[in-house]
The first five atom37 places (N, CA, C, CB, O) and aatype in JSON, in Angstrom:
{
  "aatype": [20, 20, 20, 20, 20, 20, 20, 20, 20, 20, 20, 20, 20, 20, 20, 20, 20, 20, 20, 20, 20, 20, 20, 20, 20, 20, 20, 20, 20, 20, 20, 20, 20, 20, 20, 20, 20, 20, 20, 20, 20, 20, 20, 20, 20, 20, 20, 20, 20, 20, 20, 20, 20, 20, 20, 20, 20, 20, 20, 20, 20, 20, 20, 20, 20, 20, 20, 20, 20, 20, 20, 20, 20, 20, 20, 20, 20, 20, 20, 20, 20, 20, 20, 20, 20, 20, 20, 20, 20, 20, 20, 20, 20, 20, 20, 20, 20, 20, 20, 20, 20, 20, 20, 20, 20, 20, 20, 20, 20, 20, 20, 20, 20, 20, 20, 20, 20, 20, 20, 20, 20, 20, 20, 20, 20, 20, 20, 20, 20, 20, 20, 20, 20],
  "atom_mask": [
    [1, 1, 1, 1, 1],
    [1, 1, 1, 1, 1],
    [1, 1, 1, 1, 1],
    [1, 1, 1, 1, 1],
    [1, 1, 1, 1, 1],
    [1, 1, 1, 1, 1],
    [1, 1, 1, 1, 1],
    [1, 1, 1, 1, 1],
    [1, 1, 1, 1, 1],
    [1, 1, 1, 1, 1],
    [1, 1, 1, 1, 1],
    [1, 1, 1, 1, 1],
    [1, 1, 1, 1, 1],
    [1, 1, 1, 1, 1],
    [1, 1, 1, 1, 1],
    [1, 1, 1, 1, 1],
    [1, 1, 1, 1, 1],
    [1, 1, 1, 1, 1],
    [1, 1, 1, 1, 1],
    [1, 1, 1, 1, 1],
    [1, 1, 1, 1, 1],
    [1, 1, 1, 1, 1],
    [1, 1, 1, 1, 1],
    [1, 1, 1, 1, 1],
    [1, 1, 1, 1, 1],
    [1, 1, 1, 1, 1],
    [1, 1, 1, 1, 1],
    [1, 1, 1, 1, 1],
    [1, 1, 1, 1, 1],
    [1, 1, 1, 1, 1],
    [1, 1, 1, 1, 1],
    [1, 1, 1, 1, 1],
    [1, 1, 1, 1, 1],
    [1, 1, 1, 1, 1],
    [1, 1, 1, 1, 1],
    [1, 1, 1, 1, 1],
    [1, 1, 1, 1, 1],
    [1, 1, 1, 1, 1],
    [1, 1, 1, 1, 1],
    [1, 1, 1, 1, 1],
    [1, 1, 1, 1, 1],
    [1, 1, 1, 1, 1],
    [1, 1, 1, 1, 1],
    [1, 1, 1, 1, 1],
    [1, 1, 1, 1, 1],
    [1, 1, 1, 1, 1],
    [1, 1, 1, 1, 1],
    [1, 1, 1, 1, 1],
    [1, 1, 1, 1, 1],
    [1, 1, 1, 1, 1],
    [1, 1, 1, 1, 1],
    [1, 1, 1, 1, 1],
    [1, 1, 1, 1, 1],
    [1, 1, 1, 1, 1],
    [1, 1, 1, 1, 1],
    [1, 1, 1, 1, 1],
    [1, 1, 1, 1, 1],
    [1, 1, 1, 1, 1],
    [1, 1, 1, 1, 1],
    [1, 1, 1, 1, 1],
    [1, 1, 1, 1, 1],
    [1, 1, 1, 1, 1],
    [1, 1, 1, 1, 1],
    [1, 1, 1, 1, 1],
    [1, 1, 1, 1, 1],
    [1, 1, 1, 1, 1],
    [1, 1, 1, 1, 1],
    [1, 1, 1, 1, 1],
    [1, 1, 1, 1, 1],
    [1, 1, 1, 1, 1],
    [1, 1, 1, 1, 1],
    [1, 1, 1, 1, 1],
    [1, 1, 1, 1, 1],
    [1, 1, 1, 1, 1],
    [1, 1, 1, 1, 1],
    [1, 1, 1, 1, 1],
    [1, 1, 1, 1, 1],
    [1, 1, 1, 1, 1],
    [1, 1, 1, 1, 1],
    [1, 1, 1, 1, 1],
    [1, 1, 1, 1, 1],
    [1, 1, 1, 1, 1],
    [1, 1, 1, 1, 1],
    [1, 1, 1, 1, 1],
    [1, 1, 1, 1, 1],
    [1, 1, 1, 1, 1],
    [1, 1, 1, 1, 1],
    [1, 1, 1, 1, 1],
    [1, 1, 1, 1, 1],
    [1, 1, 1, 1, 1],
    [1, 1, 1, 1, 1],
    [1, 1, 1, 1, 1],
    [1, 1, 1, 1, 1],
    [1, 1, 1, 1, 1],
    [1, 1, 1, 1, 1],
    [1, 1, 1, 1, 1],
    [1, 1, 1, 1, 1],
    [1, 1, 1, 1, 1],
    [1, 1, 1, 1, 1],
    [1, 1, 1, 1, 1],
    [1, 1, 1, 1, 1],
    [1, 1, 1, 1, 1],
    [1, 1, 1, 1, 1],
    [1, 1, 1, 1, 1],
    [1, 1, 1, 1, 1],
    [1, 1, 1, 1, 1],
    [1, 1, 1, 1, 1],
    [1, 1, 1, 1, 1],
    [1, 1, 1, 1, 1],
    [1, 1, 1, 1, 1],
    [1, 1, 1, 1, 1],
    [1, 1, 1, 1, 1],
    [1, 1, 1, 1, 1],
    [1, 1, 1, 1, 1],
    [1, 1, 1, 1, 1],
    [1, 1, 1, 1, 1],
    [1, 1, 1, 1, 1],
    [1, 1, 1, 1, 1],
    [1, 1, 1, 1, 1],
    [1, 1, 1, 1, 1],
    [1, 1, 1, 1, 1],
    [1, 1, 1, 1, 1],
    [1, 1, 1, 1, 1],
    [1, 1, 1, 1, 1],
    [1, 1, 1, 1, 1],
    [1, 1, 1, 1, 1],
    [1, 1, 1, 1, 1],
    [1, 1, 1, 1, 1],
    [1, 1, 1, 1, 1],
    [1, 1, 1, 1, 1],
    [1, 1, 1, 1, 1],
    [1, 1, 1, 1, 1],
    [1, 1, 1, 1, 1]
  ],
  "atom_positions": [
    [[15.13, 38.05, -30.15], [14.29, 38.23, -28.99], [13.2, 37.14, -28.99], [13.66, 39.65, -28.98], [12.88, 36.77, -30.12]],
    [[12.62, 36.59, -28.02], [12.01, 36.03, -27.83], [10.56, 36.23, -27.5], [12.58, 35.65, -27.36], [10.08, 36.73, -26.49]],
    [[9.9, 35.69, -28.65], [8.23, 35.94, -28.44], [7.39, 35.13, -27.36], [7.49, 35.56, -29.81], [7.22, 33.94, -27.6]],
    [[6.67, 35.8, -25.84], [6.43, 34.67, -25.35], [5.02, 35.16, -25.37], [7.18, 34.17, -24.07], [4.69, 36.22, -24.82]],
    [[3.86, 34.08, -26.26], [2.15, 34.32, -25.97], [1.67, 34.55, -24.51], [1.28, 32.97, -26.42], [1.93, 33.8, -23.57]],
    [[0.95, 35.62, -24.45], [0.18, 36.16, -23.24], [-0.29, 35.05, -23.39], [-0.75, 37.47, -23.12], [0.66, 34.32, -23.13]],
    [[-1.17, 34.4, -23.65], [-2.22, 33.66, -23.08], [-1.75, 32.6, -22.63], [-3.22, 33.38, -23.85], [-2.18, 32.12, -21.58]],
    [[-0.84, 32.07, -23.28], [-0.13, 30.92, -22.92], [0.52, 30.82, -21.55], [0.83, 30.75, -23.85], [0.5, 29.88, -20.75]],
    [[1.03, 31.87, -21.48], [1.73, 32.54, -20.44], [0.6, 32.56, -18.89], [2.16, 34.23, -21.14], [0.81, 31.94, -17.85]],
    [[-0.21, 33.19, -19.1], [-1.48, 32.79, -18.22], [-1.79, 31.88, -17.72], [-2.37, 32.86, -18.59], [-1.88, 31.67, -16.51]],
    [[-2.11, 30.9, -18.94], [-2.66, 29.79, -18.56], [-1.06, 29.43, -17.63], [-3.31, 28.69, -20.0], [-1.02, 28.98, -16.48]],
    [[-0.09, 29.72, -18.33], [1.29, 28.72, -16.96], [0.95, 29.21, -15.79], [3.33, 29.09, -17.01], [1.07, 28.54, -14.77]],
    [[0.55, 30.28, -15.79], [0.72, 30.76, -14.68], [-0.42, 30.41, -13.47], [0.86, 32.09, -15.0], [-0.16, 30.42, -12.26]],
    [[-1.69, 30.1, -14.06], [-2.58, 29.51, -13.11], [-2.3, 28.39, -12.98], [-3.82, 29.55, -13.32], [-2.44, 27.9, -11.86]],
    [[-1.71, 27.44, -14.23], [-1.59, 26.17, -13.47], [-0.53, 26.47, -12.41], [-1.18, 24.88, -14.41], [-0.79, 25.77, -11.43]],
    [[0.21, 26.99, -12.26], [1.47, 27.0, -11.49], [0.69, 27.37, -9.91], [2.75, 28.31, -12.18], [1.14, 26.81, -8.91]],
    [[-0.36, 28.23, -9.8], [-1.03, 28.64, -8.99], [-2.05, 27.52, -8.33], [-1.53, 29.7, -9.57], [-2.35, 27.44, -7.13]],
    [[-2.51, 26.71, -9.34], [-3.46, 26.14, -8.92], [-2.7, 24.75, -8.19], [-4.5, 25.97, -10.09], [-3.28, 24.03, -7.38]],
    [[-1.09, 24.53, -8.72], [-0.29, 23.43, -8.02], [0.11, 24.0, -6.72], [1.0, 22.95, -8.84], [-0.03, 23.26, -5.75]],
    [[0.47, 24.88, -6.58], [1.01, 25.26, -5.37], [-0.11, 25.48, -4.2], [1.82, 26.5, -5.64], [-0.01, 25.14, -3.02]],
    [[-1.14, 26.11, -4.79], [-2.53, 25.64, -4.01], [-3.02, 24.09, -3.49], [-3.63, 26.01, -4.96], [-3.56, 23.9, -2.4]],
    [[-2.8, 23.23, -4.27], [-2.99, 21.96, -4.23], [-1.74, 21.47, -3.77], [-3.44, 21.43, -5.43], [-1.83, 20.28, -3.47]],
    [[-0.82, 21.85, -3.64], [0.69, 20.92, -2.7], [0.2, 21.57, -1.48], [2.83, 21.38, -3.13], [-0.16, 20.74, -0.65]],
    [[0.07, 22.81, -1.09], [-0.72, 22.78, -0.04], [-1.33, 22.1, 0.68], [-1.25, 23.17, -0.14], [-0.99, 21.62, 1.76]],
    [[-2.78, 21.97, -0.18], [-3.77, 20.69, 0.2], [-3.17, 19.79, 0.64], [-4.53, 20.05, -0.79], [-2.98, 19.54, 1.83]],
    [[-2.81, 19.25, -0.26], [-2.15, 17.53, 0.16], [-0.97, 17.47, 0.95], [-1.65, 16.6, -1.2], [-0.77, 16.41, 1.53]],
    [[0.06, 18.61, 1.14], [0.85, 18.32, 1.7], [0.17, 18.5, 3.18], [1.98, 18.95, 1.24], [0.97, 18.26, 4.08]],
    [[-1.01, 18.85, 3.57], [-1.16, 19.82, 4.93], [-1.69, 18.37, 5.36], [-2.36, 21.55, 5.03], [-1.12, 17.67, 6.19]],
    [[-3.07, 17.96, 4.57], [-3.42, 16.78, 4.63], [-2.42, 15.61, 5.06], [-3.91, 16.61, 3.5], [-2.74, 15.36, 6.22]],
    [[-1.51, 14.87, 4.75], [-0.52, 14.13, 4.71], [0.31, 14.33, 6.09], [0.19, 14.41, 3.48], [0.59, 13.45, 6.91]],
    [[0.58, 15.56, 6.12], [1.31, 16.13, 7.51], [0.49, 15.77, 8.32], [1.61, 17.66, 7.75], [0.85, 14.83, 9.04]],
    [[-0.95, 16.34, 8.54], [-1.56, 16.43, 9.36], [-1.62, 14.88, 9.81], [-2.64, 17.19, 9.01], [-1.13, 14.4, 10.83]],
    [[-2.22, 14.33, 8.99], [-2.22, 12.93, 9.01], [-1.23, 11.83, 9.65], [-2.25, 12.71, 7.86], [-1.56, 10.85, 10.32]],
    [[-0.11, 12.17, 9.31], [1.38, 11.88, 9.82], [1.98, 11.68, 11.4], [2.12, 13.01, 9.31], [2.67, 10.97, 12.13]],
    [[0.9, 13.22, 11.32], [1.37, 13.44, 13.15], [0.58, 13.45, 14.09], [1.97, 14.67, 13.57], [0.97, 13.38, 15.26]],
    [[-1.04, 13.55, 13.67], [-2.31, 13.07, 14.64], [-3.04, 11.94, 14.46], [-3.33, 13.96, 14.65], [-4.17, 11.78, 14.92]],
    [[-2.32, 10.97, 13.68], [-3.48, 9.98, 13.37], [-2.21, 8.5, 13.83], [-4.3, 10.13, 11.22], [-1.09, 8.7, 14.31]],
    [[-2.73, 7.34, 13.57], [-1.96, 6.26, 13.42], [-1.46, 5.78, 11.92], [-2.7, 5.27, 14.05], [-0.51, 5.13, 11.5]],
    [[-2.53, 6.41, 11.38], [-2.34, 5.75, 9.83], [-0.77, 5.44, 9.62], [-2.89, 6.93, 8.49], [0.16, 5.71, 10.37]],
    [[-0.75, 4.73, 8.22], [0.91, 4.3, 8.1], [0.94, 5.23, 7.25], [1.56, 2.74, 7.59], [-0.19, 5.62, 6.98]],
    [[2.19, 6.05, 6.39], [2.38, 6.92, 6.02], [2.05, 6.6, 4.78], [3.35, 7.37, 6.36], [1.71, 7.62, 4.17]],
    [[2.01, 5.45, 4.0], [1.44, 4.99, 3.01], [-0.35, 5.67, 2.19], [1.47, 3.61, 3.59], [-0.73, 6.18, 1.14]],
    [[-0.98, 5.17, 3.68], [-2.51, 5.35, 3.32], [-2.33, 7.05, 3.7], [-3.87, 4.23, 4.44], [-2.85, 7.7, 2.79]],
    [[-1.85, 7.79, 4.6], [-1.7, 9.05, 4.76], [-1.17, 10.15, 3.38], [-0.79, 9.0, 5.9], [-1.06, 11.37, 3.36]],
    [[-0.93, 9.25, 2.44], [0.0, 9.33, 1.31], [-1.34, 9.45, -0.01], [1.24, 7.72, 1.27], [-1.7, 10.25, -0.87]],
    [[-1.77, 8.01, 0.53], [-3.04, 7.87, -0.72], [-4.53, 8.94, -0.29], [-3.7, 5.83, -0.75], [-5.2, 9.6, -1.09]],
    [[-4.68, 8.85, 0.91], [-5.69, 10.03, 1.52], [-5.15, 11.44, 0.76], [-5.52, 10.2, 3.49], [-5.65, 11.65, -0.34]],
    [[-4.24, 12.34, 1.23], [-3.99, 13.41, 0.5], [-3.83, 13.49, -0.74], [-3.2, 13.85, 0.84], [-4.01, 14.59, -1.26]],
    [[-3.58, 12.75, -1.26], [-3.21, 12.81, -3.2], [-4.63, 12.85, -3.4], [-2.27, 11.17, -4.24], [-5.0, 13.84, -4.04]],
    [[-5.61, 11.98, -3.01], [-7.15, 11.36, -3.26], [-7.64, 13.03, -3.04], [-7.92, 9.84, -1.84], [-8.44, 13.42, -3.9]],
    [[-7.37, 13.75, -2.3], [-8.19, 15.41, -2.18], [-7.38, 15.94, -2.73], [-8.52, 16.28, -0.77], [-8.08, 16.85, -3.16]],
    [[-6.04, 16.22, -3.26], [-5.48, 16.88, -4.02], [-6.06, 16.32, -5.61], [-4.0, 16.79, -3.62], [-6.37, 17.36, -6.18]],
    [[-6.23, 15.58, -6.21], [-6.34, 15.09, -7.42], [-7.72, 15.76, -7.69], [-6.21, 13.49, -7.54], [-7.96, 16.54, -8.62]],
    [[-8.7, 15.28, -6.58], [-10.25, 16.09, -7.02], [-9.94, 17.75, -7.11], [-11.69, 15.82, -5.59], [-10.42, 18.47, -7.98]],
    [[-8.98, 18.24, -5.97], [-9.21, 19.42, -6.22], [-8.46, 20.24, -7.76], [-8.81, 19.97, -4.91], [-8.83, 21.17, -8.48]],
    [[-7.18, 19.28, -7.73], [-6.64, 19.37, -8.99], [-7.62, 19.65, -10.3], [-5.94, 18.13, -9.14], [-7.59, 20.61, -11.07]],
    [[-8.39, 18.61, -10.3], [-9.37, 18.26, -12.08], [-10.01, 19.78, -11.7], [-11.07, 16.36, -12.32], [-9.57, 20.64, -12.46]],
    [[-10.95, 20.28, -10.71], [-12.06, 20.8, -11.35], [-11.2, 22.27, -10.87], [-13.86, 20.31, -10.75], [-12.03, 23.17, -10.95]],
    [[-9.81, 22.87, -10.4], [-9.49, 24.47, -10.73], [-8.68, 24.59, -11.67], [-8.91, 25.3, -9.68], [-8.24, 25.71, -11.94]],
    [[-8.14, 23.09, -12.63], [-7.49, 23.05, -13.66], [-8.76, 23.09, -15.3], [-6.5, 21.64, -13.34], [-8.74, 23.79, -16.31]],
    [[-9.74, 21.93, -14.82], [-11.09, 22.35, -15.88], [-11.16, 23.49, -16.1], [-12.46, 22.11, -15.49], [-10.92, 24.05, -17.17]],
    [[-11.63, 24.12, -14.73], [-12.68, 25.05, -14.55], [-11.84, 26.87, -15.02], [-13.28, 24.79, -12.63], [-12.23, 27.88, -15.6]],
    [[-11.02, 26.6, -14.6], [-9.85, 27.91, -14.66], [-8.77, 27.96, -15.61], [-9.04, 28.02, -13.38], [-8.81, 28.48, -16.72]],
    [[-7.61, 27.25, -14.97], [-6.43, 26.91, -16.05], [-6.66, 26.69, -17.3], [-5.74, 25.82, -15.78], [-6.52, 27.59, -18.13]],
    [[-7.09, 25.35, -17.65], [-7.77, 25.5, -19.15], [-8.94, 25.88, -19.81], [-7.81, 24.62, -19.59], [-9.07, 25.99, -21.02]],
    [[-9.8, 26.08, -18.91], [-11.22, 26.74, -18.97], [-11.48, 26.03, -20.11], [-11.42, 28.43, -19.07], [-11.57, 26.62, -21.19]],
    [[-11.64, 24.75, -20.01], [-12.3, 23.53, -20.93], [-13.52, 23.45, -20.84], [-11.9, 22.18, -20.66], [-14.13, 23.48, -19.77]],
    [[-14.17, 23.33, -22.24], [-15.53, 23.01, -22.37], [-16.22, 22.06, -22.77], [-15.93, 23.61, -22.85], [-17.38, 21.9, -23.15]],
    [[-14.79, 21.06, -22.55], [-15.29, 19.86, -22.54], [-16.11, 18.73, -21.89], [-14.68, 19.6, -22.63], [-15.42, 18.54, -20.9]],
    [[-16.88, 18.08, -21.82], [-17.6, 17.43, -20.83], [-16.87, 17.08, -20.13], [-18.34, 16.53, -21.06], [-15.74, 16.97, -20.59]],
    [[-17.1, 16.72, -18.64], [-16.63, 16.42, -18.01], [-16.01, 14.97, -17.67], [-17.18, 16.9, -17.54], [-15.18, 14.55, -16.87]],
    [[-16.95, 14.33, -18.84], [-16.52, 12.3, -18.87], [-15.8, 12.09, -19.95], [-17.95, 11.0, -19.11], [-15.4, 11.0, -20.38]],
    [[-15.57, 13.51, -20.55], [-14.35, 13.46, -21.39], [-12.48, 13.85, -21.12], [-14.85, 14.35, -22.35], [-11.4, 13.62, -21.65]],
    [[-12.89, 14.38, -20.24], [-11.48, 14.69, -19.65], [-11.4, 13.96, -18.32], [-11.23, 16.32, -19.41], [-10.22, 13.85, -17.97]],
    [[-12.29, 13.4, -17.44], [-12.53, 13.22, -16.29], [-11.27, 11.81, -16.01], [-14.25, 13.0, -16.11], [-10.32, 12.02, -15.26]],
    [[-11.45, 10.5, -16.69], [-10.63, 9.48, -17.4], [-9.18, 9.71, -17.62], [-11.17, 9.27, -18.65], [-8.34, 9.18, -16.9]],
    [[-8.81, 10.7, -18.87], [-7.64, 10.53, -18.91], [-6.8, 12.05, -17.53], [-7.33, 10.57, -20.8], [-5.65, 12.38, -17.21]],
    [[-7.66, 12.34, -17.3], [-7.13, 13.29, -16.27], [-6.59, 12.23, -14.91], [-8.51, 14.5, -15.78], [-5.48, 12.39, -14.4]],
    [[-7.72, 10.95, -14.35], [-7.33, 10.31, -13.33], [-6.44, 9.18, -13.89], [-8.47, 9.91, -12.51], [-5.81, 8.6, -13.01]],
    [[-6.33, 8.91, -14.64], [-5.31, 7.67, -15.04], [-3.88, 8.5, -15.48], [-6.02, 6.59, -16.55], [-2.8, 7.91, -15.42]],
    [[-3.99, 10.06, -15.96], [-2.29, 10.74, -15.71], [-1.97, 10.83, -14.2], [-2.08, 12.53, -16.34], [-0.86, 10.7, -13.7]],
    [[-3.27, 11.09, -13.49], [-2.9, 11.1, -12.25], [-2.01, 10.25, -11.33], [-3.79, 11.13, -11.86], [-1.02, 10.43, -10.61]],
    [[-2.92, 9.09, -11.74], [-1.99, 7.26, -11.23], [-1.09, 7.15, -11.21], [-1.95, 6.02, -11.85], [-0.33, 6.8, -10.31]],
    [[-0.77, 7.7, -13.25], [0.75, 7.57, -13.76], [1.97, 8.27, -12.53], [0.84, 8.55, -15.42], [2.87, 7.73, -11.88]],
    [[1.6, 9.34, -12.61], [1.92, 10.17, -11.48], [2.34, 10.08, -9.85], [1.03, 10.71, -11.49], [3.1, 10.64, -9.07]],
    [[1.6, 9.32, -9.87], [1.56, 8.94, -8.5], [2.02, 7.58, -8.34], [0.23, 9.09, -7.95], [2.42, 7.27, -7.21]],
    [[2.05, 6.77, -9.17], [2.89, 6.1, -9.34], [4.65, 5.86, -8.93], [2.6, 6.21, -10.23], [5.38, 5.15, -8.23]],
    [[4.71, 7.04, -9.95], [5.92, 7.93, -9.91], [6.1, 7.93, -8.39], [5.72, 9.51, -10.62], [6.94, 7.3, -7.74]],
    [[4.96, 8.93, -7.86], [5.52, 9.65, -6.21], [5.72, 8.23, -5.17], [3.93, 10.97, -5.28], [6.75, 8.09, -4.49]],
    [[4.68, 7.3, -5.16], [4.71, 6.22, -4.65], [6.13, 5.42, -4.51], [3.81, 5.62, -5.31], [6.81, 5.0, -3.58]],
    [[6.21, 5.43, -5.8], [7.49, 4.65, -5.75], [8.58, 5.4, -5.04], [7.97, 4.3, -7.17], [9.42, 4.76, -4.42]],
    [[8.61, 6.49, -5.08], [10.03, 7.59, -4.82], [9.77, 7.33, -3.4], [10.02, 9.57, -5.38], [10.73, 7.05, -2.69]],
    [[8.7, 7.39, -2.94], [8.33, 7.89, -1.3], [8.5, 6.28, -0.54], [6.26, 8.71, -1.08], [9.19, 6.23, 0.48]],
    [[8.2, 5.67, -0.79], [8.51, 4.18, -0.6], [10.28, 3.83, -0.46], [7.81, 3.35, -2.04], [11.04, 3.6, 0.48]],
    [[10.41, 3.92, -1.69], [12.14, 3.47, -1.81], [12.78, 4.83, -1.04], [12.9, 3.29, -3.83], [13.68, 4.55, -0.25]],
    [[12.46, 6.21, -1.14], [13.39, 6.82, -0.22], [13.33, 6.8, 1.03], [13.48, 7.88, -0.37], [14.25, 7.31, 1.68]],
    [[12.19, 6.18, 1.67], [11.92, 5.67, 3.1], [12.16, 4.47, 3.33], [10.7, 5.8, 3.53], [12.24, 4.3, 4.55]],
    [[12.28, 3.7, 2.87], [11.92, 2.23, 2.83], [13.68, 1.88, 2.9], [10.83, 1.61, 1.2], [14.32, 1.47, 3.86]],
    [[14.1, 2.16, 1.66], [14.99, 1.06, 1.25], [16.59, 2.91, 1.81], [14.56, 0.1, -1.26], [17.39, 2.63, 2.71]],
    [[16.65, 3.79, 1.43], [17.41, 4.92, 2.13], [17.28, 5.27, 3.49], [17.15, 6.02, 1.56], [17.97, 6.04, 4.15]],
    [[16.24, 4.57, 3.84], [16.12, 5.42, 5.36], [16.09, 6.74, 5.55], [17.16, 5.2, 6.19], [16.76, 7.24, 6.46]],
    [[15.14, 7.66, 4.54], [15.13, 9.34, 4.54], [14.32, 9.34, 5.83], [14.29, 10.28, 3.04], [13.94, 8.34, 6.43]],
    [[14.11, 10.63, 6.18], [13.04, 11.34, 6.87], [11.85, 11.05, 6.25], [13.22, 12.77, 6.91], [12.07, 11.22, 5.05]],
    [[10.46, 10.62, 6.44], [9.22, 10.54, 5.86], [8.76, 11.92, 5.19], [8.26, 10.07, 6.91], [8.58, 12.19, 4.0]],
    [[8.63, 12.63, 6.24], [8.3, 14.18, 5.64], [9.04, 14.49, 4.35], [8.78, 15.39, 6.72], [8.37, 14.85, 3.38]],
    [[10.45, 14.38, 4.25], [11.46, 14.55, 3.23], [11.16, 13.88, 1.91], [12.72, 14.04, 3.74], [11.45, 14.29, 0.78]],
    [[10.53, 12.82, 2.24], [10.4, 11.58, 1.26], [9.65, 12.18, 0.32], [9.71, 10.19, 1.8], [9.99, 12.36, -0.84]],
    [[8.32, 12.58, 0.96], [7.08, 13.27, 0.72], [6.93, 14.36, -0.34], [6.73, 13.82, 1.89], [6.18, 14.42, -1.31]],
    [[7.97, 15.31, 0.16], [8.34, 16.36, -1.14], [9.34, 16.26, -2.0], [8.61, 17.59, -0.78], [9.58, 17.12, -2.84]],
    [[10.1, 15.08, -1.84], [10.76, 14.39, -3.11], [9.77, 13.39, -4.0], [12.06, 13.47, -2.56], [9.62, 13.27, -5.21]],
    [[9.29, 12.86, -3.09], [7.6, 12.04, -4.46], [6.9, 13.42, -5.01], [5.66, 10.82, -3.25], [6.67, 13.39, -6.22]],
    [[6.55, 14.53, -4.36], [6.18, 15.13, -5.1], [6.45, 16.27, -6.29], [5.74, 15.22, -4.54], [5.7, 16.84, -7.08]],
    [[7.96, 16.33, -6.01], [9.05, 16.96, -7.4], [8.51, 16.13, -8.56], [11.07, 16.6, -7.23], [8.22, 16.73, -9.59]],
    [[8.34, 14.73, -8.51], [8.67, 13.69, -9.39], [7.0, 13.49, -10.06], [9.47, 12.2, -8.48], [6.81, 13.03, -11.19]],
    [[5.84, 13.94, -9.12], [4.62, 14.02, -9.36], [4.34, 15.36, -10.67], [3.94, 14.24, -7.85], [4.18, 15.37, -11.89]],
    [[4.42, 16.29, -9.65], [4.48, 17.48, -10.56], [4.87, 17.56, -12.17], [5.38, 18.25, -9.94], [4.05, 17.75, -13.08]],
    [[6.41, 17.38, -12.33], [6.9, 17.15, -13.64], [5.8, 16.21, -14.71], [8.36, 16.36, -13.4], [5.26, 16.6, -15.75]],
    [[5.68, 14.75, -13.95], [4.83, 13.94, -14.69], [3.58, 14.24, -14.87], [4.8, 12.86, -14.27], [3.11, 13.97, -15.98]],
    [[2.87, 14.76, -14.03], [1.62, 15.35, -14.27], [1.03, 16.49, -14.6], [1.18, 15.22, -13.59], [-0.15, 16.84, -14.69]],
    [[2.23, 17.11, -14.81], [2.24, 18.57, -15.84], [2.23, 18.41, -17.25], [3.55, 19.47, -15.67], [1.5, 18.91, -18.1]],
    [[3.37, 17.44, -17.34], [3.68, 17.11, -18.69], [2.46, 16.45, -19.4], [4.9, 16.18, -18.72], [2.17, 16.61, -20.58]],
    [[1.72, 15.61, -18.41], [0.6, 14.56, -19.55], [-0.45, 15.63, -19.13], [0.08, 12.42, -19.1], [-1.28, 15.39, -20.01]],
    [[-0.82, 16.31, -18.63], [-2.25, 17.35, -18.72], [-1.95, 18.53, -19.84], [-2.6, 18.24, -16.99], [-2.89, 18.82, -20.59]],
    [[-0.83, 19.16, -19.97], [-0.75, 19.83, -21.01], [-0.93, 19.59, -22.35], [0.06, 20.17, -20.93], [-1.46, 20.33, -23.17]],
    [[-0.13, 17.81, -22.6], [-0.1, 17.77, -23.53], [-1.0, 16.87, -24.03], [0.87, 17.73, -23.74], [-1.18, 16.72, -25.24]],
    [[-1.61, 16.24, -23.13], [-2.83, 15.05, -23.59], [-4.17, 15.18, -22.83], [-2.31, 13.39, -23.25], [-5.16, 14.87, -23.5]],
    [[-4.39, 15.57, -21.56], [-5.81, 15.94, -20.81], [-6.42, 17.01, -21.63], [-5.66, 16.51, -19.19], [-7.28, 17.01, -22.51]],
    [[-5.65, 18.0, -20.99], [-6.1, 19.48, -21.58], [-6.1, 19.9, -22.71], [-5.53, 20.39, -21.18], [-6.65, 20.98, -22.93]],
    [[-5.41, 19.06, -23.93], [-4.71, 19.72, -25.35], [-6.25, 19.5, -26.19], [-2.98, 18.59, -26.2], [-7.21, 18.84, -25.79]],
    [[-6.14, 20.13, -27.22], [-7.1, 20.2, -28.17], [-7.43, 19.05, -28.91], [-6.8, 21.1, -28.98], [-8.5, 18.93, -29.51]],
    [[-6.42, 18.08, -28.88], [-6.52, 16.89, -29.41], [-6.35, 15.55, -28.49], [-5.62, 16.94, -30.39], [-5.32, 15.05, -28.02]],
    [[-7.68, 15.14, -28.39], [-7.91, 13.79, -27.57], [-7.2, 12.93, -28.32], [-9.42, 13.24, -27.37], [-7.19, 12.9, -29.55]],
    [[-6.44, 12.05, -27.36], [-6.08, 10.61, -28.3], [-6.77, 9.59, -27.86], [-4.58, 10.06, -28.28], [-6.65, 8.49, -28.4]]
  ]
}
């Protein structure tokens, strides 16, 4: 049988809460953006991630890991996993529009499958973890 830690378990579970709250954000942002503005879908792209990422750091600080760490200590490697990340989505959302000819909207929540994974993985195990590198 398999032992799974309550707390651990928790904490998945708000982050899981606090992403789906925040794909929200950014996805509503981005949409919105998409279909009332001129912007190119690019900067409509970097606008929503830019309010998803702030809102990201401080209900992942503040809640999820309920870190008591300063804030110019996590603040750094929290926005540079972010980049990494977005990086990631950038590229996906680009080449599946760009060079496939997807739907934009479509593009959008395929960069952000590819966000998620990457930026789950480096906040668990290097933002948030007990041991700074």
């Amino acid at each position: 049988m398999i032992k799974i830690d309550k707390r651990e378990f928790y904490r998945f579970s708000r982050f899981i809460i606090v992403g789906i709250s925040n794909t929200i954000i950014t996805l509503s942002i981005i949409f919105l953006l998409l279909k009332f503005s001129n912007l190119d879908y690019r900067i409509s792209n970097i606008i929503g991630y830019s309010v998803g990422i702030t809102n990201s750091f401080i209900w992942n600080k503040m809640w999820t890991f309920q870190s008591n760490n300063k804030v110019y200590r996590e603040m750094f490697p929290f926005v540079l996993m972010a980049l990494i990340s977005y990086g990631f989505n950038l590229g996906v959302v680009i080449f599946t529009t760009e060079v496939l000819s997807l739907n934009q909207y479509f593009c959008q929540i395929l960069g952000m499958i590819l966000y998620t994974v990457t930026n789950y993985i480096g906040n668990k195990y290097w933002v948030f973890s007990k041991v700074q590198l």
